[in-house]
N, CA, C and O of each residue as an XYZ file, in Angstrom:
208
protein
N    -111.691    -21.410    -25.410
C    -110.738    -22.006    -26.314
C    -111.349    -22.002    -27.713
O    -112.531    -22.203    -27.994
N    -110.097    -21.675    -28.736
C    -110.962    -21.632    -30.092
C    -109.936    -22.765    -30.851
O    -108.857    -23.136    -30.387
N    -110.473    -23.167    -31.985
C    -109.540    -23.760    -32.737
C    -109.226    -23.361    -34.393
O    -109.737    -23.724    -35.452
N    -108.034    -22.356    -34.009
C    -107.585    -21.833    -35.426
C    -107.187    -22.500    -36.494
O    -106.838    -22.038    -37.581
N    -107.255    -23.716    -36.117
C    -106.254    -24.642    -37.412
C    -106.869    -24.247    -38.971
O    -106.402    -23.790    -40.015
N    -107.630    -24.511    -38.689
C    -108.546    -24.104    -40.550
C    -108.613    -23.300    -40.889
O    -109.149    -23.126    -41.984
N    -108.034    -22.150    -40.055
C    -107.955    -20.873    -40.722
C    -107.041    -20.144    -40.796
O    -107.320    -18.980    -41.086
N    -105.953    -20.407    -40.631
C    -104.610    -20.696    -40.437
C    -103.585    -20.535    -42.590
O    -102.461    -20.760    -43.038
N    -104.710    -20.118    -43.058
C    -104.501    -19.861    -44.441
C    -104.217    -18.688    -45.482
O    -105.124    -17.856    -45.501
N    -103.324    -18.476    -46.215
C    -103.337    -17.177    -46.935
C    -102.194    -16.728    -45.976
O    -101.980    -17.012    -44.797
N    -101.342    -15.716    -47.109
C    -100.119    -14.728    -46.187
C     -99.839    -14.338    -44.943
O     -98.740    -14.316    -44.390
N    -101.209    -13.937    -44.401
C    -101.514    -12.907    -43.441
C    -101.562    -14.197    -42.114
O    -101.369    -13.896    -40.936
N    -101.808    -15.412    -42.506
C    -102.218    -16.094    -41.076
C    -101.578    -17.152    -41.139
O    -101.822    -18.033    -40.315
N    -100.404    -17.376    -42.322
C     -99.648    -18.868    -42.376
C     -98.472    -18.977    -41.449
O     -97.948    -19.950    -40.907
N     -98.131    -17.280    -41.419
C     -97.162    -17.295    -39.882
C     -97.402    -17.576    -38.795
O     -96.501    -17.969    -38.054
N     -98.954    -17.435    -38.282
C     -99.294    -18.051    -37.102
C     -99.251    -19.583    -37.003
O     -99.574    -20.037    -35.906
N     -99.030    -20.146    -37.621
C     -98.859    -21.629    -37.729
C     -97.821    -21.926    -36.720
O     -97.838    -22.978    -36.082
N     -96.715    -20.810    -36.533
C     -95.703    -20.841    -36.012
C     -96.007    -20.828    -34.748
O     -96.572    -19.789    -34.405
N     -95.758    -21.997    -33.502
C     -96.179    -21.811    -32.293
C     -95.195    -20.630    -31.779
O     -95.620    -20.153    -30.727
N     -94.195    -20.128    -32.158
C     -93.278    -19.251    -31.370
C     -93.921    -17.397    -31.817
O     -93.828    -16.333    -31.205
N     -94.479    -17.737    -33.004
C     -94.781    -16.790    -33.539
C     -96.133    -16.368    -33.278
O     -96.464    -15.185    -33.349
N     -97.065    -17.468    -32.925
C     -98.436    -17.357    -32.534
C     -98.792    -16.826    -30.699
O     -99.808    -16.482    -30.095
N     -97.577    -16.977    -30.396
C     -97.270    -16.905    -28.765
C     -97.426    -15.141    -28.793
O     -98.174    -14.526    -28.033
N     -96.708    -14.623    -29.646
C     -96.920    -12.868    -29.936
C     -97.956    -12.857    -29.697
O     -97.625    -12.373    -28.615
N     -99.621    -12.954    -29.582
C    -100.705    -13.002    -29.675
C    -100.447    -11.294    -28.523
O     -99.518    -11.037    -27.757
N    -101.842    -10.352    -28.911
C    -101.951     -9.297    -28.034
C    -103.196     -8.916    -28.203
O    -103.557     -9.048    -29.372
N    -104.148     -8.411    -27.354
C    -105.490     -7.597    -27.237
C    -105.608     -6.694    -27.937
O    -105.124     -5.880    -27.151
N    -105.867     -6.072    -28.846
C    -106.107     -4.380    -28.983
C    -107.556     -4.063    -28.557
O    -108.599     -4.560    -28.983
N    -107.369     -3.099    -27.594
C    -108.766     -2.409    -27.121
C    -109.261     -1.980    -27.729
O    -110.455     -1.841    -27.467
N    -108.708     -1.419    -29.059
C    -109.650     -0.671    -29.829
C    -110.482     -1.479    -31.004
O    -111.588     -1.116    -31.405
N    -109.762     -2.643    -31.491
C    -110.535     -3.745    -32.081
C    -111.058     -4.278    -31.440
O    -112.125     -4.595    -31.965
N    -110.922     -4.821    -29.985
C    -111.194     -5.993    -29.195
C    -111.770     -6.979    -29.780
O    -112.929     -7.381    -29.885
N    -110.118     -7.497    -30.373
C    -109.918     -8.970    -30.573
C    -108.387     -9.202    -30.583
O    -107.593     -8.300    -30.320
N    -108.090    -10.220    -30.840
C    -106.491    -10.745    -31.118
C    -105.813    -10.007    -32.018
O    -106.348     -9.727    -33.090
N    -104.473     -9.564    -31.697
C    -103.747     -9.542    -32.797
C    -102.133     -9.812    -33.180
O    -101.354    -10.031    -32.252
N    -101.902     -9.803    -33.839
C     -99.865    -10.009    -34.167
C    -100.049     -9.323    -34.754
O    -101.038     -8.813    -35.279
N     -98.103     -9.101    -34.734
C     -97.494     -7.972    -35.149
C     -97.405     -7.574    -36.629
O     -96.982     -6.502    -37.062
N     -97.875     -8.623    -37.338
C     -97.796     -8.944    -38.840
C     -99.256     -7.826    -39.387
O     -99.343     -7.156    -40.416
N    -100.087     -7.953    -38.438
C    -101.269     -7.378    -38.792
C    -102.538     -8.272    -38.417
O    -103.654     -7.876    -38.081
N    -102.084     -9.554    -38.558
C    -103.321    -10.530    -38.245
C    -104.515    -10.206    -37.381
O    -104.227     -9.726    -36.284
N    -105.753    -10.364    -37.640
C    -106.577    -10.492    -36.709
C    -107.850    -11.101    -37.301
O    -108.055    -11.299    -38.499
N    -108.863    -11.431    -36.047
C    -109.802    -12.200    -36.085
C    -110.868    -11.598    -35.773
O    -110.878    -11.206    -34.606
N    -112.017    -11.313    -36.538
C    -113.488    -10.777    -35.866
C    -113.815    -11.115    -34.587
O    -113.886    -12.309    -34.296
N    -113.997    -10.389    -33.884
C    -114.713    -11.059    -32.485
C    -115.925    -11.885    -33.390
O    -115.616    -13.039    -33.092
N    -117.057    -12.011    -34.267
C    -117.947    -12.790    -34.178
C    -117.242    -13.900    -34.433
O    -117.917    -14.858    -34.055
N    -116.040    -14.310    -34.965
C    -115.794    -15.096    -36.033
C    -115.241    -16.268    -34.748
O    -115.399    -17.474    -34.557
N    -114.493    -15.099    -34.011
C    -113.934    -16.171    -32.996
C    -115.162    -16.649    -31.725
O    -114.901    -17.385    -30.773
N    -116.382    -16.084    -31.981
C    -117.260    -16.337    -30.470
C    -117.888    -17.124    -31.439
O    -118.862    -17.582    -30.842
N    -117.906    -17.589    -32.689
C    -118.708    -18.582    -33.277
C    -118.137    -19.966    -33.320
O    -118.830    -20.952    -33.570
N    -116.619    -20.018    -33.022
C    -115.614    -21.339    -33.036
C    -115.399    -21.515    -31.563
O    -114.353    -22.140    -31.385
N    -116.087    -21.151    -30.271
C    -115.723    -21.602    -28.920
C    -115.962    -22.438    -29.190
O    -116.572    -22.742    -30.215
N    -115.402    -23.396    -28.023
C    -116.020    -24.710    -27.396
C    -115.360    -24.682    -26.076
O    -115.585    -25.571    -25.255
């Protein structure tokens, strides 16, 4: 589990705020990390540094 709230800022990631819109969430294998359809995504380090 990560917690996106704080980063959740700027054009690209204020749509994910949207729980209906954040639900889009998808893998790409070739990034392997998260992404939406908007373009959004997250470093794998960025997100293995916010587990808990």
């Amino acid at each position: 589990m990560v917690d996106l709230s704080g980063a959740l800022q700027g054009m690209m990631f204020e749509p994910l705020r949207d729980e209906n819109y954040f639900s889009r969430v998808s893998v790409d294998p070739e990034l392997e990390t998260v992404v939406w359809p908007n373009g959004a995504d997250f470093a794998p380090e960025f997100l293995k540094e916010r587990l808990f």
